[in-house]
N, C-alpha and C positions, 0 to 999 in steps of 0.2 A: 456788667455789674460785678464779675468774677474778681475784680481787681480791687473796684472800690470796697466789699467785700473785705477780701482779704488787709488790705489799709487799716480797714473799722477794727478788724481783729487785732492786727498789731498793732495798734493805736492803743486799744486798751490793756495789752497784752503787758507792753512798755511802761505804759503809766502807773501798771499793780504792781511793777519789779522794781519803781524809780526809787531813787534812795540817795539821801546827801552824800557827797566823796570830801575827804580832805586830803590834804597835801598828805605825797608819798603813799597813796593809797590808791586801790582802785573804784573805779566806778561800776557798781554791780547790776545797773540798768544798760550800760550799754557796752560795758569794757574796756573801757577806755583807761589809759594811766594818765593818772593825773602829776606829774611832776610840774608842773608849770603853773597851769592856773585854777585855784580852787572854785568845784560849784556847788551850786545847791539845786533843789529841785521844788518844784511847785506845778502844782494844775490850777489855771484859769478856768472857770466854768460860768457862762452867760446861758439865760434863757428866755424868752418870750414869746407868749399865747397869746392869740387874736384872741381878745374880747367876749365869753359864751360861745367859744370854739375850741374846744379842747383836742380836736382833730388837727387842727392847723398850728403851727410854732417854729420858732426859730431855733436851734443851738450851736453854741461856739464855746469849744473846747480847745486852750492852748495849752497841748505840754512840753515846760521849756526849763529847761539846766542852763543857770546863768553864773556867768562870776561872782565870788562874794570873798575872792582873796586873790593879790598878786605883792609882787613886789611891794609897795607901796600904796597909799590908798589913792593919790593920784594919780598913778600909773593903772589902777585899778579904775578909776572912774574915766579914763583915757580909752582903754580896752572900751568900760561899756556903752560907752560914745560912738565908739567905732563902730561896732556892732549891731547897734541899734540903727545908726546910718545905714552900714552894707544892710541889714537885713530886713528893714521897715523903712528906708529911703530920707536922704537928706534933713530932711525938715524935722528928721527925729534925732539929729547929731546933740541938740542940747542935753537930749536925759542920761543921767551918768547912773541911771540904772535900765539893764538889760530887761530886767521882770516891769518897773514901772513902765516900760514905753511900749512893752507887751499888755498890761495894761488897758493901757490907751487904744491901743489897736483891736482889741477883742472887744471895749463898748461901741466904736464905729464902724466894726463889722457886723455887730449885733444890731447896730442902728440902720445898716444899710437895706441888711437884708430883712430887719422887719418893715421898711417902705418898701422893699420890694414884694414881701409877702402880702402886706395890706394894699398895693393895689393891685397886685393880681388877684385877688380874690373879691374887689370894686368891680373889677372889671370881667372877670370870667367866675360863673357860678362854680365854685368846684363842690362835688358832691363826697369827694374821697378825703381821706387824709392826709394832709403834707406835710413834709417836715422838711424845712431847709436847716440846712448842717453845713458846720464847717468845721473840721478838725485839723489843727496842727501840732507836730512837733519839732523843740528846735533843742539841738543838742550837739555839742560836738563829735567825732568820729574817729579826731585825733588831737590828742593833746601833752605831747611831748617834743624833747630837743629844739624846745624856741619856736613849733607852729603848733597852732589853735587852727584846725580843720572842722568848721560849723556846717551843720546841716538841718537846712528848714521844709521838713515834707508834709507837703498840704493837703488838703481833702477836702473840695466843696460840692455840693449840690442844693442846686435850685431850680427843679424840674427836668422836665427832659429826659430820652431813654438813661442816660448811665450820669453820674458825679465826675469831676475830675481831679487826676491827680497831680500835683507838680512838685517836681524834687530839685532844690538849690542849696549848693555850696560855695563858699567863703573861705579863702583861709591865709589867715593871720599871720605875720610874721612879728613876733612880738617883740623884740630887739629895737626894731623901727618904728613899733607900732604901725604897721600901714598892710595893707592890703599886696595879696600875690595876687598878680594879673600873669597873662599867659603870655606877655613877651618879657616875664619875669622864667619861665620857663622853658619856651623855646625863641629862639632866634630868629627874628620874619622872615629871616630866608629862608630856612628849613622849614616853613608851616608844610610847601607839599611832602615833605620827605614822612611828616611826622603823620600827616591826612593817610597816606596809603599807609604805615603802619596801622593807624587806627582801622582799617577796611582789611587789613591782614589778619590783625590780631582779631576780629569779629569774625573773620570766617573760618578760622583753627579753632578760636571755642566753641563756635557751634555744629563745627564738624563738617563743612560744607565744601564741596570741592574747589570754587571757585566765587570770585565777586558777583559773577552774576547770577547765583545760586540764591542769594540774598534778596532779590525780590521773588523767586517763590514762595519763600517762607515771611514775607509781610513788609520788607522792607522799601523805603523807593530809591529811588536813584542812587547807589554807592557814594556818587560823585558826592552829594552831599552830606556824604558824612564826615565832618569836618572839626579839629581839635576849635572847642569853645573856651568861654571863661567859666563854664560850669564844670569844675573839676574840685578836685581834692589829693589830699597826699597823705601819705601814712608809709609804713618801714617799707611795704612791697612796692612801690611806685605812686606812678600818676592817673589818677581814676577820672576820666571823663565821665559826665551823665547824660544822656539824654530820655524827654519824658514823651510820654505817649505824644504822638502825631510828630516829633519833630523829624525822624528819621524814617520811621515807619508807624504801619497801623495801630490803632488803641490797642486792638488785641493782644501787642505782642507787649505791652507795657512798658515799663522801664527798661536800658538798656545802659552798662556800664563796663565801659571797655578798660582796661589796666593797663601803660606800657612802665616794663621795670626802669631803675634807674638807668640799669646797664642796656639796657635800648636805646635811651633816649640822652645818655651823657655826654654824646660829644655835641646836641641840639641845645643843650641847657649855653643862656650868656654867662660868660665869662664871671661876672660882678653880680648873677644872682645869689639870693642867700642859699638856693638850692645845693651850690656849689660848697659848700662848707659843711652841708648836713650830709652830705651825702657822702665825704671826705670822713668825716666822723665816724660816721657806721660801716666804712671798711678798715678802719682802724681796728 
């Protein structure tokens, strides 16, 4: 619960500090420079009470910084297309607004989970209080030199000893409009070259003498620590994510490993856009 916890806290922590950005400006909720695409900011808030049960409820809480400026307002409604797809999945590609398809998403999570509340409580007398929750927020992490780096961190609970948490990133190449995937990154042939850096660079920052050092301290198998598509990018590098259980145990939470550009630039293809920004900022 140490975790979810801590979540609840910076969740709301976030959402007191959130604040509109416009172009050439910063964004003072999360720091981000905004050169590229302007946002705004809004809290979704859903609720619902079982019936003469005031102990029992649902809540859904989305806090989300969406585009409301780019280049153009179809290149703008293009961005929030995409967006809404990578981050609420396909069949959300038609809304050309990021906050409407959030939305949409926050009454069918509130619908879900109040059938799930209503027959759990059909079918098991509960005598205590319950509250299922779901919080999220979605915001960028980087928003400069032509990438929009998004990130959507979740928080649900619906019984059982602890909540969970799950942390996904996106990121935009906006020239193209289209999404970086990670063989936009590295080269399939260098994936092992880049796996053991990732399993390097994990065991230098936490200070441990070796790879197999890592499952004393909660991890399982090195072997599977593996570069995904959950990553991100900003001025220091390439930030892989991984969330509780994918690597290792809940306890140890989130884990985010960084390799710099100059680690990973002779793995970068040739014809990624990485190759140009990366060209730029040693300029």
């Amino acid at each position: 619960m140490k975790h979810s916890a801590l979540f609840i806290t910076g969740f709301c922590l976030c959402t007191a500090l959130a604040a509109c950005t416009s172009r050439q400006t910063s964004n003072e909720s999360n720091n981000v420079a905004t050169d590229s695409v302007c946002t705004d900011h809004t809290m979704i808030e859903l609720a619902y009470q079982i019936p003469c049960d005031t102990g029992k409820k649902c809540d859904v809480k989305i806090s989300i910084d969406y585009p409301t400026a780019y280049k153009s307002e179809s290149d703008l409604a293009r961005l929030n297309a995409l967006l809404a797809s990578q981050i609420f999945g396909a069949e959300y590609s038609q809304y050309t607004s990021l906050k409407e398809a959030a939305d949409t998403i926050a009454q069918h999570t509130l619908n879900e989970m109040k059938d799930g509340l209503t027959t759990l409580c059909n079918e098991i007398e509960l005598s205590s209080e319950i509250t299922f929750t779901s919080l999220t927020q979605i915001a960028p992490v980087y928003n400069n030199n032509d990438f929009l780096s998004y990130n959507i961190n979740s928080y649900s609970y619906e019984g059982g000893a602890h909540g969970m948490s799950n942390s996904l990133y996106y990121v935009i190449y906006l020239p193209a409009m289209n999404r970086i995937t990670l063989n936009d990154v590295i080269t399939p042939e260098y994936i092992d070259e880049i796996n053991q850096m990732l399993i390097d660079t994990l065991v230098k920052d936490l200070e441990l003498k070796n790879s197999d050092a890592l499952i004393d301290v909660g991890y399982f198998d090195p072997e599977g620590i593996t570069a995904t598509e959950n990553f991100y990018i900003d001025d220091s590098g390439v930030t892989w994510v991984y969330n509780p259980y994918e690597i290792g145990c809940y306890a140890l939470g989130e884990t985010s490993i960084t390799l710099s550009y100059n680690d990973i630039s002779y793995f970068i293809p040739e014809n990624s856009p990485l190759c140009n920004f990366i060209n730029n900022k040693e300029k």
